[in-house]
C-alpha positions in Angstrom: -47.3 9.8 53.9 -49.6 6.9 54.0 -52.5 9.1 56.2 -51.4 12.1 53.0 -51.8 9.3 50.1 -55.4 7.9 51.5 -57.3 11.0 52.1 -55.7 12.5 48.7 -57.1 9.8 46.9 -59.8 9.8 49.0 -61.5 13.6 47.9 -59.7 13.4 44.4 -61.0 10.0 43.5 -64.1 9.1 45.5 -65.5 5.1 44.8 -68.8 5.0 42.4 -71.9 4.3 43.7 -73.3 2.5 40.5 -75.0 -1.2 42.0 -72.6 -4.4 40.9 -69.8 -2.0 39.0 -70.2 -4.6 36.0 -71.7 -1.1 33.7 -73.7 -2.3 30.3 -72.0 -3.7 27.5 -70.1 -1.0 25.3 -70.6 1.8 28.3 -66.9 3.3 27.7 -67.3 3.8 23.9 -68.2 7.1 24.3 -65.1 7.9 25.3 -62.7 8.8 22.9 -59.7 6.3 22.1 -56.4 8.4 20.8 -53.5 6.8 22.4 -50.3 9.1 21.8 -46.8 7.6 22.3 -44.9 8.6 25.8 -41.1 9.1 24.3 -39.1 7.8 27.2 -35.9 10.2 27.5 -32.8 8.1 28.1 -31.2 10.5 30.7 -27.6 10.9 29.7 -25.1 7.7 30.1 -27.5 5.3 30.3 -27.9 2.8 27.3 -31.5 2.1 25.6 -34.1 0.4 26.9 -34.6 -3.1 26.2 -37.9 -3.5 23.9 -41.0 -4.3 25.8 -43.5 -4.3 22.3 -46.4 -6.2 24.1 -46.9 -3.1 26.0 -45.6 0.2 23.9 -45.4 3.2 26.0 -48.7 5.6 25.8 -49.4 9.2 27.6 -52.8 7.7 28.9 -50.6 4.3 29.7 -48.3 5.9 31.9 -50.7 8.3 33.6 -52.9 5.5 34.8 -49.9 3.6 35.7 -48.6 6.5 37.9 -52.2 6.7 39.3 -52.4 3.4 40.7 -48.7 3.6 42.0 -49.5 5.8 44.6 -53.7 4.8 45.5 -53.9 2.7 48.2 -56.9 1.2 46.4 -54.8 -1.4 45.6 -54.6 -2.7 49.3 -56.7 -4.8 51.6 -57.5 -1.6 53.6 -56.9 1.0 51.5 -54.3 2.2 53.8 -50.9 1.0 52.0 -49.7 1.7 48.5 -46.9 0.4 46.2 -45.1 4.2 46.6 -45.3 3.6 50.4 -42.3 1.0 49.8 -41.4 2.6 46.9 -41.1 6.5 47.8 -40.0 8.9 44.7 -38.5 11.5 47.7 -36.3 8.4 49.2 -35.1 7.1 45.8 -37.9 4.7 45.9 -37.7 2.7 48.8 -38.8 3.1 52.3 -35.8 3.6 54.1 -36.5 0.6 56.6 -35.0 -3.0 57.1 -37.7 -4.4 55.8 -41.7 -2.6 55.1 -44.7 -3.8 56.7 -47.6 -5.0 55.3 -51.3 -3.5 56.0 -51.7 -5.2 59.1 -48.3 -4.3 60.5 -46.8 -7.6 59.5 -43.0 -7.2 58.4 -41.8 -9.1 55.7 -37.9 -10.6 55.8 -36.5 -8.3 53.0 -36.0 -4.3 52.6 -37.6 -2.9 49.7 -35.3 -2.9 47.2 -35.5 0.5 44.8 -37.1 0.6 41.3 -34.3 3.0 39.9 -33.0 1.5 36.5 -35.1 -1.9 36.9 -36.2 -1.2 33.2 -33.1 -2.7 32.4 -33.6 -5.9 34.3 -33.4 -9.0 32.0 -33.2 -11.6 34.2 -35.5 -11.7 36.9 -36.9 -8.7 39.5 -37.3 -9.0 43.0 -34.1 -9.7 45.5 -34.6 -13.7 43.8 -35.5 -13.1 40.5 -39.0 -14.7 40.5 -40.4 -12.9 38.0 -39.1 -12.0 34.5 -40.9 -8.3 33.7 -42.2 -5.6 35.2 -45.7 -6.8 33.9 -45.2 -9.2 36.5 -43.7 -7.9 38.9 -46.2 -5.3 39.4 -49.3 -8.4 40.1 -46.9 -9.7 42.7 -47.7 -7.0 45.6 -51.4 -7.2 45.4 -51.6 -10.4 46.4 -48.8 -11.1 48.6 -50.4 -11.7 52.1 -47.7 -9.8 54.3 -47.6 -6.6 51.8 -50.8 -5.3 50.1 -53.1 -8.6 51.2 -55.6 -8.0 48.9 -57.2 -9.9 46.0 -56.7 -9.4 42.4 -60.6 -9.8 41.7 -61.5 -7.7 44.2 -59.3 -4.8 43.0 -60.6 -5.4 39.9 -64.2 -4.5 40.9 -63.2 -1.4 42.9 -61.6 -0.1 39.7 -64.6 -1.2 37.7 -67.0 0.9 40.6 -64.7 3.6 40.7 -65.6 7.0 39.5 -62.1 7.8 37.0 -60.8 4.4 36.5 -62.8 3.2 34.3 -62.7 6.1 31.5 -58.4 5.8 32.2 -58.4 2.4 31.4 -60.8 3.1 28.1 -58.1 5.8 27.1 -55.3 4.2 28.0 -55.7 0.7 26.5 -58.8 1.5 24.4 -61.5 -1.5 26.1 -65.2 -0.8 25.1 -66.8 -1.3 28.7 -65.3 -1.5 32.4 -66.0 -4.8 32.6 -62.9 -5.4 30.3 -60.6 -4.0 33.4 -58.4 -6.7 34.6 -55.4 -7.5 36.6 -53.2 -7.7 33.6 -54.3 -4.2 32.2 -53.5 -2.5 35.8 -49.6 -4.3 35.7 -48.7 -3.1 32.4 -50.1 0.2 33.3 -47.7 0.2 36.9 -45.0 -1.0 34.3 -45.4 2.0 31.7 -44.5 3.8 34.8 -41.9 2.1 36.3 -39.9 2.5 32.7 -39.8 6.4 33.7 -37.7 5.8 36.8 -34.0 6.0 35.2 -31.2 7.7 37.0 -27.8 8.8 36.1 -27.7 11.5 33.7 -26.8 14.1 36.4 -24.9 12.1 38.8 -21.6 13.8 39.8 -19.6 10.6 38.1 -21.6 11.0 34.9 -21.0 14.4 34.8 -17.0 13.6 35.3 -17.6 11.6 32.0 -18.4 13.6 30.0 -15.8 16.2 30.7 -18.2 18.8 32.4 -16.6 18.5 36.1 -13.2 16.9 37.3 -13.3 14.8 40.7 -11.1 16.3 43.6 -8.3 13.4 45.1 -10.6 11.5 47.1 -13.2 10.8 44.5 -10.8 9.7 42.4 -9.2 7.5 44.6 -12.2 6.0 45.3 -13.1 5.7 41.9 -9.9 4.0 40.8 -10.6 1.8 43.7 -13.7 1.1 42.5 -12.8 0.1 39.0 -9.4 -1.1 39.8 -8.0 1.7 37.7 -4.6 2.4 39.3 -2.5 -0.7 39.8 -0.5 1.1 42.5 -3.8 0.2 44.9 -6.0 -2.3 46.5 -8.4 -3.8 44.0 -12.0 -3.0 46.1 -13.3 -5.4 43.7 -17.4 -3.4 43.2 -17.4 -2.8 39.3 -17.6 -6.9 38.7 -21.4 -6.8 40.3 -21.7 -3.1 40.3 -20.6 -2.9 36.7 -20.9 0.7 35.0 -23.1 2.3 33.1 -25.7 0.8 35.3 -24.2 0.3 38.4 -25.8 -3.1 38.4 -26.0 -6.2 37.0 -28.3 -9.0 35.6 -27.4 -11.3 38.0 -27.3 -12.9 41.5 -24.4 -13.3 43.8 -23.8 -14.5 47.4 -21.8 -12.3 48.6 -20.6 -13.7 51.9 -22.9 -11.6 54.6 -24.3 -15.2 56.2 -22.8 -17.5 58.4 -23.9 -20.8 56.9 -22.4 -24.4 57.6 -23.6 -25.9 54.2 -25.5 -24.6 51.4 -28.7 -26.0 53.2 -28.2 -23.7 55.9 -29.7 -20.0 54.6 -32.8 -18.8 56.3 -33.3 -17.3 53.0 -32.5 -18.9 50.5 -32.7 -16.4 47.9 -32.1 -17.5 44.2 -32.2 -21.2 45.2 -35.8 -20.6 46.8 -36.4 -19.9 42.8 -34.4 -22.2 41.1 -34.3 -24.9 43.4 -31.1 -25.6 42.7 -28.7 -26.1 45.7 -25.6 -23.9 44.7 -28.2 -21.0 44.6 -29.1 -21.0 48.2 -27.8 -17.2 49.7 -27.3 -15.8 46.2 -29.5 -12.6 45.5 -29.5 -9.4 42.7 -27.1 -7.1 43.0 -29.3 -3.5 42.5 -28.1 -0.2 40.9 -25.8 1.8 43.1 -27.0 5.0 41.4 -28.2 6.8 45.0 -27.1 4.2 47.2 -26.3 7.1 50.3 -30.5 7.4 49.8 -31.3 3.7 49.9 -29.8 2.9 53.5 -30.0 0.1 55.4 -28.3 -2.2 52.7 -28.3 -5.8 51.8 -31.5 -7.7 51.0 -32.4 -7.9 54.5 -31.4 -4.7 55.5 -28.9 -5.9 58.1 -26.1 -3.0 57.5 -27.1 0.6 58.3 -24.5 2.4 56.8 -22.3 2.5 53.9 -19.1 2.2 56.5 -20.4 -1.2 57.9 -21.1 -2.0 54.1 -17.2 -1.7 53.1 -16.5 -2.7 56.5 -18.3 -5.9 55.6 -16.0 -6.3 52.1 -12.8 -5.4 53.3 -13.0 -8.5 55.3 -13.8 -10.8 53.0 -17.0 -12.4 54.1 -17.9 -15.3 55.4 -17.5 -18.6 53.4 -19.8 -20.6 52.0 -18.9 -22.8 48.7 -21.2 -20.5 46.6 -19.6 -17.3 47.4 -18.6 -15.3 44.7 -14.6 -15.3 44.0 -14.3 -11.4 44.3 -15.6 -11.5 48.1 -11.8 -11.3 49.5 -10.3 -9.7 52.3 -9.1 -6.6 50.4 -6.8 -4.9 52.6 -8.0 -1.6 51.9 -7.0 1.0 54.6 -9.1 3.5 56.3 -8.1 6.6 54.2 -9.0 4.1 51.3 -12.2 3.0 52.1 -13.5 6.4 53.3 -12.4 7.4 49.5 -14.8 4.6 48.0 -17.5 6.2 49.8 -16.7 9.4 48.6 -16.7 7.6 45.4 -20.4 6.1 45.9 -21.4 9.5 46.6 -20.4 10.7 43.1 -23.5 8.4 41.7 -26.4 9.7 43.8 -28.7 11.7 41.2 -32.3 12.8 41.7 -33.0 14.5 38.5 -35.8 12.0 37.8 -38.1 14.2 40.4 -38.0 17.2 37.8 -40.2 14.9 35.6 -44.1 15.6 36.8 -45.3 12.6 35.4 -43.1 10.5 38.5 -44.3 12.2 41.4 -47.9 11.6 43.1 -50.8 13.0 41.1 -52.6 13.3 44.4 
């Protein structure tokens, strides 16, 4: 994908040749300025976005944004992108432990998907560093172990470049490409990112609303799930995988590390954040929408499969004096935990790659 990303980009969008990329002052005015709202469908079962009015959705917002999601232009060596952790086909993420970086360096978390992060209040990222996806999408560019490159220098390849500059004039209406900045290219990757919402289509949604009944071992694992039939184990997911989003806007430790003290997390997630001690090992809990796509699990990617996942639950975890009260040995049997799974199944839904405007332009 990487080698098919770089030489698209390559012959579709070939680098400028103009000396210093700075252009005269007012050389984009030409251009015409007409932004047109991009009406963000809420797929069925999923509540409104949250307001974002510093950066209103735009057609020419969006399509810039999806441009630079998948050009490796935005790395060190043009050979990485932010779709190569964040693949549309593998319901964006990269299907690995944890990604490389453009010199083969691998970081210490997996890639964590960008389904339903529009709805992210309180922080992105497995620790919450950042609060929006304005800045969440500066972060890649200049971390040394993912895209190692420097927002300045981006800035001048975009200002050199042969397209960019005129989709930059349409999209946020600047009079000359020296007005290109950092800023401009993350709310651009942000107008994007709003378009990748899941769940209309999902089997469970489509139990919702009437239009298809689950067979015995869905349900099962759906009342297991929700703690819907009092006659069975509690599995205990909807209180950090909480429905309609399968997510929530918090951070948990939920038990995977083996830690004598609260100092003891190689990763200290949240806490490395906060800096607050009773932090330390808690991270976001992400959509579950497509979770059978997403493996390995966990921030880290320790667990490969959704068995060792449950497998991981039904024991109860490992203590620590942080870990959340729900992490319990559950008692669930095997016909019962291979009917959550079923269950999990009901959510995956990849109706967002009918939409055009998410896959690659190149």
């Amino acid at each position: 994908m990487k080698v098919i990303v770089g030489l698209a980009v390559f012959s579709f969008f070939i680098i400028a040749c103009d000396s210093g990329g700075g252009g005269s002052e007012g050389d984009l005015l030409h251009i015409p300025y007409e932004p047109k709202d991009y009406v963000i469908e809420i797929p069925k079962g999923l509540p409104p976005l949250p307001d974002f009015p510093d950066n209103p959705q735009t057609f020419d917002g969006v399509q810039l944004g999806r441009h630079l999601f998948f050009d490796p232009i935005l790395s060190l060596d043009s050979t990485l992108s932010c779709s190569s952790c964040h693949d549309p086909r593998k319901a964006f993420t990269d299907n690995l432990p944890v990604s490389p970086g453009v010199d083969g360096t691998l970081g210490s978390r997996s890639s964590m998907t960008t389904l339903n992060t529009a709805y992210f209040v309180k922080g992105l990222f497995w620790d919450g560093r950042v609060g929006t996806l304005e800045q969440q999408a500066i972060e890649p560019v200049q971390n040394p172990i993912e895209l190692h490159e420097n927002w300045p220098r981006v800035e001048e390849k975009f200002r050199r470049h042969a397209k960019y500059p005129e989709m930059f004039r349409k999209a946020f209406g600047i009079s000359d490409r020296k007005e290109i900045t950092k800023e401009l290219a993350a709310k651009a990757i942000a107008q994007y990112e709003r378009l990748h919402l899941t769940g209309g289509q999902s089997l469970y949604q489509r139990q919702l609303r009437g239009e298809v009944f689950f067979d015995p071992d869905q349900q099962e694992g759906h009342d297991l799930y929700f703690n819907a039939d009092l006659l069975i184990p509690d599995a205990e997911c909807f209180h950090c995988h909480s429905a309609p989003l399968m997510h929530a806007n918090d951070f948990f430790n939920n038990g995977i590390d083996t830690v004598s003290s609260l100092d003891g997390f190689v990763d200290k997630g949240r806490g490395g954040v906060t800096g607050l001690r009773i932090d330390n090992g808690r991270f976001k809990a992400p959509t579950l929408y497509n979770i059978v796509l997403t493996a390995p699990y966990m921030h880290d990617g320790r667990f490969k499969t959704l068995e060792a996942v449950i497998d991981h639950y039904n024991s109860g975890g490992h203590f620590a004096e942080n870990k959340d009260g729900f992490i319990r040995p559950l008692g669930l049997n095997a016909r019962q935990k291979k009917s959550l799974i079923t269950f999990l199944k009901t959510l995956t839904d990849t109706s967002y790659l009918q939409n055009p405007d998410v896959l690659s332009p190149f």
